[in-house]
DOKE-27740 format. One record per residue (C-alpha): residue in one letter; x, y, z. Coordinates in nm, 3 decimals, padded with zeros to 5 digits. Layout:
N
+----+---------+---------+---------+
| aa |       X |       Y |       Z |
+----+---------+---------+---------+
|  A |       X |       Y |       Z |
...
+----+---------+---------+---------+
This chain:
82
+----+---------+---------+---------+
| aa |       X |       Y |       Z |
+----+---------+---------+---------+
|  X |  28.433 |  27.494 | -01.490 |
|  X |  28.499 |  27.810 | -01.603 |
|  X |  28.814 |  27.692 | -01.824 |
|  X |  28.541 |  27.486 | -01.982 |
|  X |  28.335 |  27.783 | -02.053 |
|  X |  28.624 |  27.984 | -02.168 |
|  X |  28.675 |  27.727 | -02.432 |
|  X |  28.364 |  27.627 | -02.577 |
|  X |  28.102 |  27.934 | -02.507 |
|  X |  28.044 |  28.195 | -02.701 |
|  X |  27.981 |  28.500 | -02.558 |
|  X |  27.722 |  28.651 | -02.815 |
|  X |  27.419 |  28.411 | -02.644 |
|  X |  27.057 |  28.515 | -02.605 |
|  X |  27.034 |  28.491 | -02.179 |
|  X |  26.849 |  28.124 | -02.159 |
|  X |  27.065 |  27.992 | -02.437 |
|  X |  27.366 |  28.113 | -02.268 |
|  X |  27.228 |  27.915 | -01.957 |
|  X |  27.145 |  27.629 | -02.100 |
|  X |  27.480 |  27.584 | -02.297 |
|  X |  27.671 |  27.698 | -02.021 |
|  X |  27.477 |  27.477 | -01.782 |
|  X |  27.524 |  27.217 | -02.059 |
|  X |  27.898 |  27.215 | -02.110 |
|  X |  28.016 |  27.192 | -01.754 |
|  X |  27.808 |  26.848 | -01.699 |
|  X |  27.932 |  26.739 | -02.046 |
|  X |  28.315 |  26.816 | -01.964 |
|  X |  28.313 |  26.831 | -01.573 |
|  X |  28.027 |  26.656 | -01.391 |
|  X |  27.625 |  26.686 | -01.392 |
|  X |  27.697 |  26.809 | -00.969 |
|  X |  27.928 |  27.080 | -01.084 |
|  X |  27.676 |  27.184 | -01.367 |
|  X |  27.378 |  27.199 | -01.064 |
|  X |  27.634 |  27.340 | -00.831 |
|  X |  27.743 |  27.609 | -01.065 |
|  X |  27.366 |  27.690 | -01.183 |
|  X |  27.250 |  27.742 | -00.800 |
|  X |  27.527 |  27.970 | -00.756 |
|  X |  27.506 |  28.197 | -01.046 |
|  X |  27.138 |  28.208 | -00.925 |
|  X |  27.205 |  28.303 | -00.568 |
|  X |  27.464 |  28.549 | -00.714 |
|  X |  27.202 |  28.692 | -00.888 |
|  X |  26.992 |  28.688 | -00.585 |
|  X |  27.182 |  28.873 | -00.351 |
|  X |  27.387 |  29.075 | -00.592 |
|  X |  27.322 |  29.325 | -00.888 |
|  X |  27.170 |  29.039 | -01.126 |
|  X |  26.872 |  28.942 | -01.224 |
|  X |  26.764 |  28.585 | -01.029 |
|  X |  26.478 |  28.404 | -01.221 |
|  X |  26.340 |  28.056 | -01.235 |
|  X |  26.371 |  28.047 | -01.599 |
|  X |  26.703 |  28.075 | -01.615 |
|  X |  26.721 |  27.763 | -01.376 |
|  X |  26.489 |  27.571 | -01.575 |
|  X |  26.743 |  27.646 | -01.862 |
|  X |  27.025 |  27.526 | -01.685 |
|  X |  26.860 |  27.233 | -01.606 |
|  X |  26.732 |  27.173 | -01.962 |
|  X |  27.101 |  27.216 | -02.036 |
|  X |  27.199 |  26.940 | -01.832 |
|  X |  26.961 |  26.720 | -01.974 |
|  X |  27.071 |  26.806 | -02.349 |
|  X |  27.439 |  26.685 | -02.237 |
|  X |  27.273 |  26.351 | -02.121 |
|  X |  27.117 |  26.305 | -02.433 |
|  X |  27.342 |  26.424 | -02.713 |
|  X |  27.700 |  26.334 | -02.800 |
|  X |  27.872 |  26.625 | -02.868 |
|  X |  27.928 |  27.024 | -02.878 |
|  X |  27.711 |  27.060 | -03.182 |
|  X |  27.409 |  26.877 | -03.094 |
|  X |  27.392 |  27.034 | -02.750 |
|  X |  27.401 |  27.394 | -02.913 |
|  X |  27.109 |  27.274 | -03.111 |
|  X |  26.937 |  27.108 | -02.790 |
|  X |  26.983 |  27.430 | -02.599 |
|  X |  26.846 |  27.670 | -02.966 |
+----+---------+---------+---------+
């Protein structure tokens, strides 16, 4: 997962984009689990760490999961997730 992210996301992301890409691109190039799995976590990171936990953020990541379902590649999810 993060190889993925170290490829493909840019770094220079509004916060929800940045979820919802990042969210995006791990169930487009790993699995829709890992993309879940990793959005939970960086949420409970957040939690219980110096972050900022919020339910938007989540909802991005999961709108991020669905753009991967429903576009075909890197460019159309970047505009799914804009």
């Amino acid at each position: 997962m993060a190889k993925t992210l170290r490829q493909h996301l840019t770094a220079d992301l509004p916060d929800k984009s940045a979820h919802c890409l990042a969210a995006g691109l791990i169930a487009r190039y790993c699995s829709t689990a890992e993309a879940h799995l990793a959005a939970a976590g960086k949420e409970l990171r957040d939690l219980f760490g110096r972050g900022d936990a919020s339910g938007a953020d989540w909802q991005a990541s999961r709108i991020g999961i669905r753009c991967a379902r429903q576009t075909q590649d890197d460019e159309a999810l970047s505009r799914c997730c804009s």
